[in-house]
NUBA-825876 format. One record per residue: residue in one letter; x, y, z of N, C-alpha, C in turn; residue number from 1. Coordinates in Angstrom, 3 decimals. Example, Ala and Ser with C-alpha at 12.3 -4.5 7.8 and 13.67 -1.06 7.14 Angstrom:
BEGIN
{'A', {13.190, -5.690, 7.800}, {12.300, -4.500, 7.800}, {13.200, -3.300, 7.800}, 1}
{'S', {12.850, -2.250, 7.080}, {13.670, -1.060, 7.140}, {12.900, 0.030, 7.870}, 2}
# end
This chain:
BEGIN
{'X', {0.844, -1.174, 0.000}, {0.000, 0.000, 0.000}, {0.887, 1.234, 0.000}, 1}
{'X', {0.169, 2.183, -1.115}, {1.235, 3.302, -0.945}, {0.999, 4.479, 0.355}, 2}
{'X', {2.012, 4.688, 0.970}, {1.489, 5.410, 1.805}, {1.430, 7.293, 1.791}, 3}
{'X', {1.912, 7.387, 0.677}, {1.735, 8.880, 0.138}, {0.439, 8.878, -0.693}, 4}
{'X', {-0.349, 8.292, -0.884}, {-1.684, 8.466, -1.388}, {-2.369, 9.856, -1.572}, 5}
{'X', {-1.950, 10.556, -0.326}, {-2.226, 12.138, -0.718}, {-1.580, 12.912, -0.988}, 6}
{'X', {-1.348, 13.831, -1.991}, {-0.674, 14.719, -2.387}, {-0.137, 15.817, -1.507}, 7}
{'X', {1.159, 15.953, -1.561}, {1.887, 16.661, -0.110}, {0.916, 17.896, -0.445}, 8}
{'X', {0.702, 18.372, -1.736}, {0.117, 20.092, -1.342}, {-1.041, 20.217, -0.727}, 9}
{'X', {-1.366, 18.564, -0.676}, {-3.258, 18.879, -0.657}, {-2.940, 18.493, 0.876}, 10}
{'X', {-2.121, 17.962, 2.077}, {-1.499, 17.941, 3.488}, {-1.190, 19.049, 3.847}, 11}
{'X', {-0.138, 20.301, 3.072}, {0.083, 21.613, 3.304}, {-1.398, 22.284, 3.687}, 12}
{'X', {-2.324, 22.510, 2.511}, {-3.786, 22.752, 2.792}, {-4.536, 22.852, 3.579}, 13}
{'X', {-4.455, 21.013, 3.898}, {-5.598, 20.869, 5.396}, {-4.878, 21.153, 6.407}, 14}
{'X', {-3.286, 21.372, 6.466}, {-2.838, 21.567, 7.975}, {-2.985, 23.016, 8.449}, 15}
{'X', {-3.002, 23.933, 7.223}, {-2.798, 25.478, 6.918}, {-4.343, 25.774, 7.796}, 16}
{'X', {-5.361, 25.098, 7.047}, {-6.452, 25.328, 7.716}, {-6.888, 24.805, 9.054}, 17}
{'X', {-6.303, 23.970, 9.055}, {-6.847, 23.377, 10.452}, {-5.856, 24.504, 11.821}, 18}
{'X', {-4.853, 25.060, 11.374}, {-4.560, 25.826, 12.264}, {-5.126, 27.120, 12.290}, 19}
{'X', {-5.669, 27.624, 11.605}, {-6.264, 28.995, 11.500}, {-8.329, 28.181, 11.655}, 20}
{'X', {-8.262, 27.157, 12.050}, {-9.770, 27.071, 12.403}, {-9.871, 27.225, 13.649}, 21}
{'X', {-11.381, 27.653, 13.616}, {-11.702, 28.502, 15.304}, {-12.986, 27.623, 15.474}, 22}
{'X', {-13.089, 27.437, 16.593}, {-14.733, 26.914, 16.689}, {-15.530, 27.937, 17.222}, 23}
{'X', {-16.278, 28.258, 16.100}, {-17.483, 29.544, 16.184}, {-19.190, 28.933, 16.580}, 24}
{'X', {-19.238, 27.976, 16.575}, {-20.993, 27.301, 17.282}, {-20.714, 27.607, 18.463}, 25}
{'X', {-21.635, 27.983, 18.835}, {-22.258, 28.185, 20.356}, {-22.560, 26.831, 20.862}, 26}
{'X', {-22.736, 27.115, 22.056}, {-23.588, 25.648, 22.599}, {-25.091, 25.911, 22.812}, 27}
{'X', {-25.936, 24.643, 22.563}, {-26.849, 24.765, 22.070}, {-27.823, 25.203, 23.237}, 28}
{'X', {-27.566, 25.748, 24.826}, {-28.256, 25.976, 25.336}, {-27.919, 27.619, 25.324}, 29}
{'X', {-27.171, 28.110, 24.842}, {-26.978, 29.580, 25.384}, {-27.838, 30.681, 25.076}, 30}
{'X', {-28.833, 29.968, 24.143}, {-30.002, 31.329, 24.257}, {-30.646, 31.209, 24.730}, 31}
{'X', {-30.516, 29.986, 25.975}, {-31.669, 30.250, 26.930}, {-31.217, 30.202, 28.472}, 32}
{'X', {-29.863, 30.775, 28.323}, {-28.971, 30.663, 29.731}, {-29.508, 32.291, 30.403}, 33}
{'X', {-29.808, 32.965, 29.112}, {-30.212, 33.955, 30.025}, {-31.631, 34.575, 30.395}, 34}
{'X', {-32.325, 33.224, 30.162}, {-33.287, 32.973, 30.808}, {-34.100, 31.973, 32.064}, 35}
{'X', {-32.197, 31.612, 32.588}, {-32.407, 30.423, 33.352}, {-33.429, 30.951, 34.140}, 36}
{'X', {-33.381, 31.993, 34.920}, {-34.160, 32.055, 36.204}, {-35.766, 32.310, 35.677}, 37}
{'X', {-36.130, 32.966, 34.322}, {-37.669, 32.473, 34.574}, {-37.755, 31.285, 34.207}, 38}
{'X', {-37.501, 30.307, 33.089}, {-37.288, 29.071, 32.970}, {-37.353, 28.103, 34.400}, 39}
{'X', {-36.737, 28.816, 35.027}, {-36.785, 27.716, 36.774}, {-38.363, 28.077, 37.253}, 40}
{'X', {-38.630, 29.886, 37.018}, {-39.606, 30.086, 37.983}, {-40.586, 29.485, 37.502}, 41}
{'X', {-40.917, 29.365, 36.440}, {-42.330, 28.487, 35.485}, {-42.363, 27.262, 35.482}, 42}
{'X', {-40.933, 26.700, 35.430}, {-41.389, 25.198, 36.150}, {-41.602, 24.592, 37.323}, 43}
{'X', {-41.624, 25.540, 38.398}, {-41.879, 25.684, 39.780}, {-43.117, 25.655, 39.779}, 44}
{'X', {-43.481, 26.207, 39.028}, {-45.439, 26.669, 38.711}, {-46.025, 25.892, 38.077}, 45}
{'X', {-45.407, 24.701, 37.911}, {-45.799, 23.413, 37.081}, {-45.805, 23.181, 36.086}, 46}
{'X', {-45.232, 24.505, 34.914}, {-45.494, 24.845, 33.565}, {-45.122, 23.794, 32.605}, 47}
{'X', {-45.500, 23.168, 31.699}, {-44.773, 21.947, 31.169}, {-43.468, 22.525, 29.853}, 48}
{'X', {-42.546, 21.982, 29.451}, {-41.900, 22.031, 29.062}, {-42.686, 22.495, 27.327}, 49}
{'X', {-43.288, 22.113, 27.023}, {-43.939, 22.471, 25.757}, {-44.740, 23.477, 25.718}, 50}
{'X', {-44.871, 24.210, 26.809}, {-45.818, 25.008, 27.295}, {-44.650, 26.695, 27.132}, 51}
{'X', {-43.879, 26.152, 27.896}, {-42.498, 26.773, 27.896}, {-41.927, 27.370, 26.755}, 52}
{'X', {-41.681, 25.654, 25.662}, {-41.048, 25.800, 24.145}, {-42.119, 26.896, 23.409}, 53}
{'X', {-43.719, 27.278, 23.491}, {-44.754, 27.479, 22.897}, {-44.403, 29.057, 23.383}, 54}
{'X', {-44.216, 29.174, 24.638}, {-44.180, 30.945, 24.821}, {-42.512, 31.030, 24.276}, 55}
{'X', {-41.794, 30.679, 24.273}, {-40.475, 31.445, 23.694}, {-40.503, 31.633, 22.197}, 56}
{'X', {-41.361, 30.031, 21.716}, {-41.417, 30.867, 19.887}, {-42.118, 31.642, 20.247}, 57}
{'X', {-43.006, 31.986, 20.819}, {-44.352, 33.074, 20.153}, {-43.287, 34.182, 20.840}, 58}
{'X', {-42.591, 34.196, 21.865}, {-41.693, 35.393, 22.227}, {-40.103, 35.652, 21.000}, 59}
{'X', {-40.209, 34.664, 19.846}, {-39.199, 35.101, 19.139}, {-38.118, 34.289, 19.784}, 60}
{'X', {-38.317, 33.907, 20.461}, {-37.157, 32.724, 20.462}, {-37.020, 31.090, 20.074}, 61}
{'X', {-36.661, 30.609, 19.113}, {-37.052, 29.854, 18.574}, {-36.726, 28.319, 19.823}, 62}
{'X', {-37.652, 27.564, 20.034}, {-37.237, 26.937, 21.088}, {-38.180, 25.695, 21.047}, 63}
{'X', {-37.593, 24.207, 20.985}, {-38.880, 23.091, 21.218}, {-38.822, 23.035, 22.526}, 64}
{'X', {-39.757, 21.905, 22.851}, {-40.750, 21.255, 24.082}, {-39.034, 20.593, 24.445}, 65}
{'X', {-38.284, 20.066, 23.439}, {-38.086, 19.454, 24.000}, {-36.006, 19.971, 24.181}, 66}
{'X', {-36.307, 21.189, 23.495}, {-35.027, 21.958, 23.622}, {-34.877, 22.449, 24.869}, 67}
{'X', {-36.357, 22.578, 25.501}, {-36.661, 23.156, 26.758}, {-36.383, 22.240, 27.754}, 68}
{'X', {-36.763, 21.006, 27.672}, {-36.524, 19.521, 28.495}, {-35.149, 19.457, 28.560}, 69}
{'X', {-34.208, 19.364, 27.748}, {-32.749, 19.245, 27.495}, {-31.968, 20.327, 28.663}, 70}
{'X', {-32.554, 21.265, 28.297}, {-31.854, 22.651, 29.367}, {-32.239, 22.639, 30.853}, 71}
{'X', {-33.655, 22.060, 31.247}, {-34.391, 21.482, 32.181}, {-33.338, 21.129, 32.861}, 72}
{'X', {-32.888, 20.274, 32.791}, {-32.064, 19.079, 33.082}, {-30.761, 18.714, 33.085}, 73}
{'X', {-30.262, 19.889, 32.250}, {-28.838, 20.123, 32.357}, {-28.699, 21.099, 32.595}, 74}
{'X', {-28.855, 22.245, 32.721}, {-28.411, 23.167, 33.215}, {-29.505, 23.829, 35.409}, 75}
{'X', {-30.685, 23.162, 35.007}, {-31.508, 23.499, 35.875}, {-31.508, 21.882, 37.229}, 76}
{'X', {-30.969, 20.782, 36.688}, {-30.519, 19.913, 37.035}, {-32.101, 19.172, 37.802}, 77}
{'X', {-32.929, 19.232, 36.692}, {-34.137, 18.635, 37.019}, {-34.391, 17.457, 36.963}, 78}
{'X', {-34.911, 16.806, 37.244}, {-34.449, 15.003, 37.321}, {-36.241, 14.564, 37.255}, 79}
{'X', {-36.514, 13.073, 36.887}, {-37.771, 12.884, 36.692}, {-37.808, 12.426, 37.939}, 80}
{'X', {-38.634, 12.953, 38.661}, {-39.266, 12.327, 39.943}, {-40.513, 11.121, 39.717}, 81}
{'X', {-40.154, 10.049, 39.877}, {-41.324, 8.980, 39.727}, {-42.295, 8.217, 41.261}, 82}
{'X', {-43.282, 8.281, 41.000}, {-43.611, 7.491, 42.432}, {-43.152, 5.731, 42.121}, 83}
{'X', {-43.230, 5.223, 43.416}, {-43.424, 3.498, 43.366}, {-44.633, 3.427, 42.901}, 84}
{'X', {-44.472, 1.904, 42.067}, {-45.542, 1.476, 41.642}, {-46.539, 1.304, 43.165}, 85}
{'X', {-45.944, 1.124, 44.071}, {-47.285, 0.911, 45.121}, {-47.887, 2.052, 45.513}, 86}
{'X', {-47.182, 3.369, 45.300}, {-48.017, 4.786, 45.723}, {-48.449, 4.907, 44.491}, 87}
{'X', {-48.125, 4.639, 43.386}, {-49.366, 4.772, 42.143}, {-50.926, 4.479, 42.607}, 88}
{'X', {-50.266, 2.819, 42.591}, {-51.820, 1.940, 43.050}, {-52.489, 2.764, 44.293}, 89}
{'X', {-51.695, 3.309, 45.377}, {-52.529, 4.003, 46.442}, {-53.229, 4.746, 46.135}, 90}
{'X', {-52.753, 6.017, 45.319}, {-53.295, 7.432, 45.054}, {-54.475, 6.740, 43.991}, 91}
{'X', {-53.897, 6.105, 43.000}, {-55.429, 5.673, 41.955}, {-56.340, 5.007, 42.411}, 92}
{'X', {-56.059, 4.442, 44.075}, {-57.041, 3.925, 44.757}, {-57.959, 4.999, 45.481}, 93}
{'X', {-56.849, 5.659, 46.173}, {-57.910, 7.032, 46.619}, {-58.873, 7.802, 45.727}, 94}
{'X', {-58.194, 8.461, 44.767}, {-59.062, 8.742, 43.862}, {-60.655, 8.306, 43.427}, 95}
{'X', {-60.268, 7.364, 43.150}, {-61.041, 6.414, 42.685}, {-62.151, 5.760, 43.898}, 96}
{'X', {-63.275, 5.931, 44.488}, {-63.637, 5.305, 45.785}, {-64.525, 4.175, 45.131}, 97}
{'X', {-64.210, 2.493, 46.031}, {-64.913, 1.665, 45.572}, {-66.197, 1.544, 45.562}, 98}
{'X', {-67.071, 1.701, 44.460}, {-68.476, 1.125, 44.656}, {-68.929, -0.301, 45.011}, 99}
{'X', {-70.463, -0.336, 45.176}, {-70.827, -1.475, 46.258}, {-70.916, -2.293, 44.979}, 100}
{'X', {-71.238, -2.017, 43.797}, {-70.783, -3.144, 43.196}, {-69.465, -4.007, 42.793}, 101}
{'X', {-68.819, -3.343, 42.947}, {-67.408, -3.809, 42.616}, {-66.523, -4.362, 43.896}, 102}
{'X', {-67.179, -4.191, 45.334}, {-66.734, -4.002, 46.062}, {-67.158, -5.802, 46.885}, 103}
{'X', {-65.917, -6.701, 46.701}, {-66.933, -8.181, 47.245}, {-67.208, -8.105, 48.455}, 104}
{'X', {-68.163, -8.761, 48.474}, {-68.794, -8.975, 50.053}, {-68.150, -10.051, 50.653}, 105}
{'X', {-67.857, -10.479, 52.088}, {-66.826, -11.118, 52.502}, {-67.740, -12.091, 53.098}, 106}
{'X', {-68.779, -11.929, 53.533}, {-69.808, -12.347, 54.111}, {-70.292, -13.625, 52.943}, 107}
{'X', {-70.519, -13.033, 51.615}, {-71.000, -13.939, 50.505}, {-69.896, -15.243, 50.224}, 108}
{'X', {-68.611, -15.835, 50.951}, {-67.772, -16.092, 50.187}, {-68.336, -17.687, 50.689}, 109}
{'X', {-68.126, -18.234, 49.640}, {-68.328, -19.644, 50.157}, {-67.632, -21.069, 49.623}, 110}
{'X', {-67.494, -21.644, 50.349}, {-66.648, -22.705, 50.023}, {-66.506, -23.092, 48.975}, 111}
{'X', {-66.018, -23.608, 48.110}, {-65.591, -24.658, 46.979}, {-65.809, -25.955, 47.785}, 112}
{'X', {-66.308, -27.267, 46.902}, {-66.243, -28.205, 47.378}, {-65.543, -29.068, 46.961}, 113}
{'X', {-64.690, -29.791, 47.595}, {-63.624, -30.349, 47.129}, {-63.894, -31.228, 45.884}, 114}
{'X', {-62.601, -30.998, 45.012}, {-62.391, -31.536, 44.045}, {-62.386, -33.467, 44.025}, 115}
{'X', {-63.602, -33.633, 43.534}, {-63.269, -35.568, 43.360}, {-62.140, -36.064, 43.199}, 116}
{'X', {-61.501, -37.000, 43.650}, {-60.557, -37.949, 43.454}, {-60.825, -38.542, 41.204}, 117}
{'X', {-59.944, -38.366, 40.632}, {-60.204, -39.126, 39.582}, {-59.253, -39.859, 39.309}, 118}
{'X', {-59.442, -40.848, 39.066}, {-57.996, -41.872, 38.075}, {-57.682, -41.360, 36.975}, 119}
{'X', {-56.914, -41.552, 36.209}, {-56.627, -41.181, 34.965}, {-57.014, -41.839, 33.972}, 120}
{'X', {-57.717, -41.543, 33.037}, {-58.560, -42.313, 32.368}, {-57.584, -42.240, 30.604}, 121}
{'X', {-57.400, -43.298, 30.354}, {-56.641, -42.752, 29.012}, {-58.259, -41.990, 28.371}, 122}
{'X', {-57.546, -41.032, 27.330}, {-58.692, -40.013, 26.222}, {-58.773, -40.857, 25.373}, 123}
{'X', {-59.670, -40.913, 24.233}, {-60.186, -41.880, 23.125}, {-59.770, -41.259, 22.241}, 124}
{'X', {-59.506, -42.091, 21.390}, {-58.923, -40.931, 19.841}, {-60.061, -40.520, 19.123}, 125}
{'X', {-60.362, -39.513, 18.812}, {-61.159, -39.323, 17.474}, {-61.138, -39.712, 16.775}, 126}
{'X', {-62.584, -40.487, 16.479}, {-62.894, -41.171, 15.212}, {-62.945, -40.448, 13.812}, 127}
{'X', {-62.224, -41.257, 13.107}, {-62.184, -40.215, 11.645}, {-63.476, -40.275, 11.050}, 128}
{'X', {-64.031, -39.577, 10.702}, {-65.445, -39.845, 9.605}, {-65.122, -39.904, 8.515}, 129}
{'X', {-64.154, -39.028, 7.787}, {-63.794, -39.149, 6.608}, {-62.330, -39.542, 6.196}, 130}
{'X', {-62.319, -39.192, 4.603}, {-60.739, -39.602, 4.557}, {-60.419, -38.187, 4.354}, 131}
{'X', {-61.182, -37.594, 3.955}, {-60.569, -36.488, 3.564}, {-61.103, -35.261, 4.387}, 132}
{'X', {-59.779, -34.383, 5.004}, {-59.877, -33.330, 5.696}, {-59.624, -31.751, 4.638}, 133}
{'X', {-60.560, -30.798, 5.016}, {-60.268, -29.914, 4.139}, {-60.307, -28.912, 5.421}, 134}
{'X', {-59.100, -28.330, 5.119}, {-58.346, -26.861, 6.294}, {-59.753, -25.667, 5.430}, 135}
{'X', {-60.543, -26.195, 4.360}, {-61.296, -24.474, 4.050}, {-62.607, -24.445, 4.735}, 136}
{'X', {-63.433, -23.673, 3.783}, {-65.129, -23.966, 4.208}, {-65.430, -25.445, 4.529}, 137}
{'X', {-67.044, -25.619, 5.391}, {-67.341, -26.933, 5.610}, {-68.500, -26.498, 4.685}, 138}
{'X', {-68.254, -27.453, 3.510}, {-69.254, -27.356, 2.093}, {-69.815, -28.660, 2.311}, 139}
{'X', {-71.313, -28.951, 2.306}, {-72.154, -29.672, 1.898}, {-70.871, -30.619, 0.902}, 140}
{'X', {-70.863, -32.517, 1.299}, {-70.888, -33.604, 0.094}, {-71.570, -34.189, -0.606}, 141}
{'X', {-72.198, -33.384, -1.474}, {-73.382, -34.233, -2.259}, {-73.415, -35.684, -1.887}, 142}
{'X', {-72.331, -36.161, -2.506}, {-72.136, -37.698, -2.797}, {-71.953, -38.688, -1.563}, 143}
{'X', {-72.009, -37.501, -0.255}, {-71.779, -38.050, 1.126}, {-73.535, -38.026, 1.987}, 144}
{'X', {-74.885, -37.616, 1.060}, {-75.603, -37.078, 1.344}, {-76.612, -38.841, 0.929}, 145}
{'X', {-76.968, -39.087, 2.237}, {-78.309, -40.503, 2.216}, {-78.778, -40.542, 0.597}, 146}
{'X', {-79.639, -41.530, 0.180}, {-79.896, -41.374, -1.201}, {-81.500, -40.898, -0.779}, 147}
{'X', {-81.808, -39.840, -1.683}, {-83.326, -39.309, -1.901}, {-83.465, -37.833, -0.965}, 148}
{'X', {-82.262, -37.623, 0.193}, {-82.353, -36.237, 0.713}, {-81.119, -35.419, -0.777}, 149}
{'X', {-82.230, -33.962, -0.482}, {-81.082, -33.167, -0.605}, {-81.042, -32.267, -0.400}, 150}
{'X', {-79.991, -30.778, -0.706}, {-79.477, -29.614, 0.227}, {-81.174, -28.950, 0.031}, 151}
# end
């Protein structure tokens, strides 16, 4: 393999440039760094993140739901707070109050009676009726039909 494959002028080039390159992007939260503190105060107020993204475009700042979530969280260091699945079930229990129908009566409960003793009985095979099985419709056999009935 040759290992000059690239032409020394076209190495002069990219090195020429790569030293005179600057990194000019911003980072992608800084037009809204200087809005950290209402950004905090509105999500204090429960405001949702899309709610958020919705007033900064309409304020001219171009901003998603979820450009807003990103900054949330990294710069405001917001974290998803989740309940346990068992304070789920609590609160959707509170909520929710049981009606008398749904609600069993303890009083009504009554025994099962024990299950019979059985032997094991071998199963019988199914008797074939025909020879021929068809996986489609079950169509009338003429020719399988008593003599003198018909459909």
């Amino acid at each position: 393999m040759n290992k000059n494959a690239i032409p020394t002028e076209a190495l002069d080039r990219f090195r020429a440039a790569a030293s005179q390159y600057t990194h000019s992007a911003k980072s992608r939260a800084s037009r809204l760094l200087t809005l950290k503190d209402d950004i905090a105060a509105l999500r204090k107020r429960g405001i949702s993140y899309r709610a958020i993204g919705e007033l900064l475009t309409q304020s001219g700042i171009p901003a998603s739901d979820t450009c807003v979530n990103n900054f949330c969280h990294r710069v405001l260091k917001e974290r998803l707070v989740r309940k346990s699945s068992a304070k789920r079930r609590a609160s959707r229990h509170a909520n929710h109050p049981a009606s008398p129908k749904t609600t069993p009566d303890a009083s009504a409960k009554t025994k099962l009676p024990p299950a019979p003793a059985t032997t094991p009985k071998p199963t019988p095979m199914p008797a074939e009726t025909s020879a021929f099985a068809s996986r489609g419709p079950r169509i009338a056999k003429v020719e399988m039909l008593p003599p003198g009935e018909e459909i």
